[in-house]
N, C-alpha and C positions, 0 to 999 in steps of 0.2 A: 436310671439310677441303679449303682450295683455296689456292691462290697466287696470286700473279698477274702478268702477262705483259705487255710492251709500256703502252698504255695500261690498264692495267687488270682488265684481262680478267681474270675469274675463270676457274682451270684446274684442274682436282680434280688431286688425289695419284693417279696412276695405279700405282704399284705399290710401297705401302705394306709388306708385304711383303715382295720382295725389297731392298728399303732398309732394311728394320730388322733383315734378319741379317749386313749388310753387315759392321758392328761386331763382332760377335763370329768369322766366317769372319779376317775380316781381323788381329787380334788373334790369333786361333792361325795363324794364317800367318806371322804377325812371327816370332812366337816360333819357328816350323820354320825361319823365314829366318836367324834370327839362330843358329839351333845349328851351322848348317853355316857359318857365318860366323866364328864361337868356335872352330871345329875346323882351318878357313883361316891364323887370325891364330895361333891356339895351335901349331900345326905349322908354319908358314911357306911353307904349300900354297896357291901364288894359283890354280894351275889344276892340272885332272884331277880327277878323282870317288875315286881312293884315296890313302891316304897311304901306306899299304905298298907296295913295289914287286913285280914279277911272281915275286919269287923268295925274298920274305919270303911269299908267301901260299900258306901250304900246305892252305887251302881247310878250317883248322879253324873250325868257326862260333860256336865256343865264347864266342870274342875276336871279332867282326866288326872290320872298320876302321869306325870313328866317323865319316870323311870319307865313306864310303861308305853305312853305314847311313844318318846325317842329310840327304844328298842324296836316298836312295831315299824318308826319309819326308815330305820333302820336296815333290819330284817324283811320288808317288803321289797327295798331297793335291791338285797346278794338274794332275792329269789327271781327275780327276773332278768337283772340285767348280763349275770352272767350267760345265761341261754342266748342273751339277745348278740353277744360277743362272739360266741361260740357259730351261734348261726351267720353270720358276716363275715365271718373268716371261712368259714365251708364256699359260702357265695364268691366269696374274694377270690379264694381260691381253687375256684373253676370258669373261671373269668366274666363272675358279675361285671356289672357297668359300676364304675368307682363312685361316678355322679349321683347313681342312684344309694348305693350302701351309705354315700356320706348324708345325703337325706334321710336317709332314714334312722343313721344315729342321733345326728341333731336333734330330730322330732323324738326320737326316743330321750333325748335328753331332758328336752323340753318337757315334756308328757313325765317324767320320772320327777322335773323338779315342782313341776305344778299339783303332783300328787299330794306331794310332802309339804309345801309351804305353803301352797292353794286349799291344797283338802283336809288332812289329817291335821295341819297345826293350827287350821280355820278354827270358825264358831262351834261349837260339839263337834267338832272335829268332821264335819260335813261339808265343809265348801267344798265349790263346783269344781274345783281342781282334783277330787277323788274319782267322781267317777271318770272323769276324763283321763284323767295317769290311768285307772285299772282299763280300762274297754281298749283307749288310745294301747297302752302296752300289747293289752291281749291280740288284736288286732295287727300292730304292727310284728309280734312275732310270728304270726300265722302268715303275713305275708313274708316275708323273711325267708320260711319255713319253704313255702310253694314255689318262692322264687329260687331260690336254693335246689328242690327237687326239676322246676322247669329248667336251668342251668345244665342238670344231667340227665335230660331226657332219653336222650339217645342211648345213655347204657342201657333204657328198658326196653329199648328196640321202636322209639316214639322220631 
């Protein structure tokens, strides 16, 4: 598969892979975007991360604040997953195995939405689906990260 550029020039697809999870990342991001959005318009909260104030919160976890929760899950998913992008396209583009980059975003996907809807929106916001998104995440960028560095061994003279 190739494109083409200026006059003509054939240009292959360089990272076919990180482009075809683009859709699906970006799609559950709307969706985290738009919950803390719904909780803005529905309380009349344009700014600050809680709706309860310092003296309504008696630190029970039972009830989280929703403007606080959906921010957190949020903001956990644009701390991770862009690293995770980032690093797939370094691998992509030193010619990882496609098979493997696309496993591994899937599960990252997986592992990112079981965080969110598994863990943080659970019972006190502890179901099993947190630890499993944090470790499952952390884990999978570290492989990422090594398989990326094994990729370009050889420029360390390996």
């Amino acid at each position: 598969m190739s494109s083409t550029i200026g006059l003509g020039v054939p240009v292959p697809k360089m990272l076919p892979v990180t482009g075809a999870w683009t859709l699906p990342f970006t799609a559950y991001l709307l969706l985290l975007s738009n919950r803390v959005v719904y909780q803005r318009v529905k309380n009349k909260q344009w700014i600050g991360s809680q709706l309860k104030s310092d003296k309504d919160n008696t630190g029970n976890f039972d009830t989280p604040d929703p403007l606080f929760l959906n921010s957190r899950c949020h903001m956990n998913f644009l701390e991770n997953v862009p690293y995770a992008f980032i690093l797939t396209a370094v691998a992509e583009l030193n010619g990882g195995n496609r098979t493997y980059l696309n496993y591994a975003m899937g599960i990252l996907l997986a592992i990112r939405i079981g965080h969110v809807e598994l863990g943080m929106r659970g019972k006190d916001t502890l179901g099993p689906g947190r630890p499993v998104g944090q470790f499952g995440t952390q884990a999978l960028l570290g492989a990422l990260a090594v398989y990326g560095t094994y990729l370009v061994k050889g420029y360390w003279g390996y």
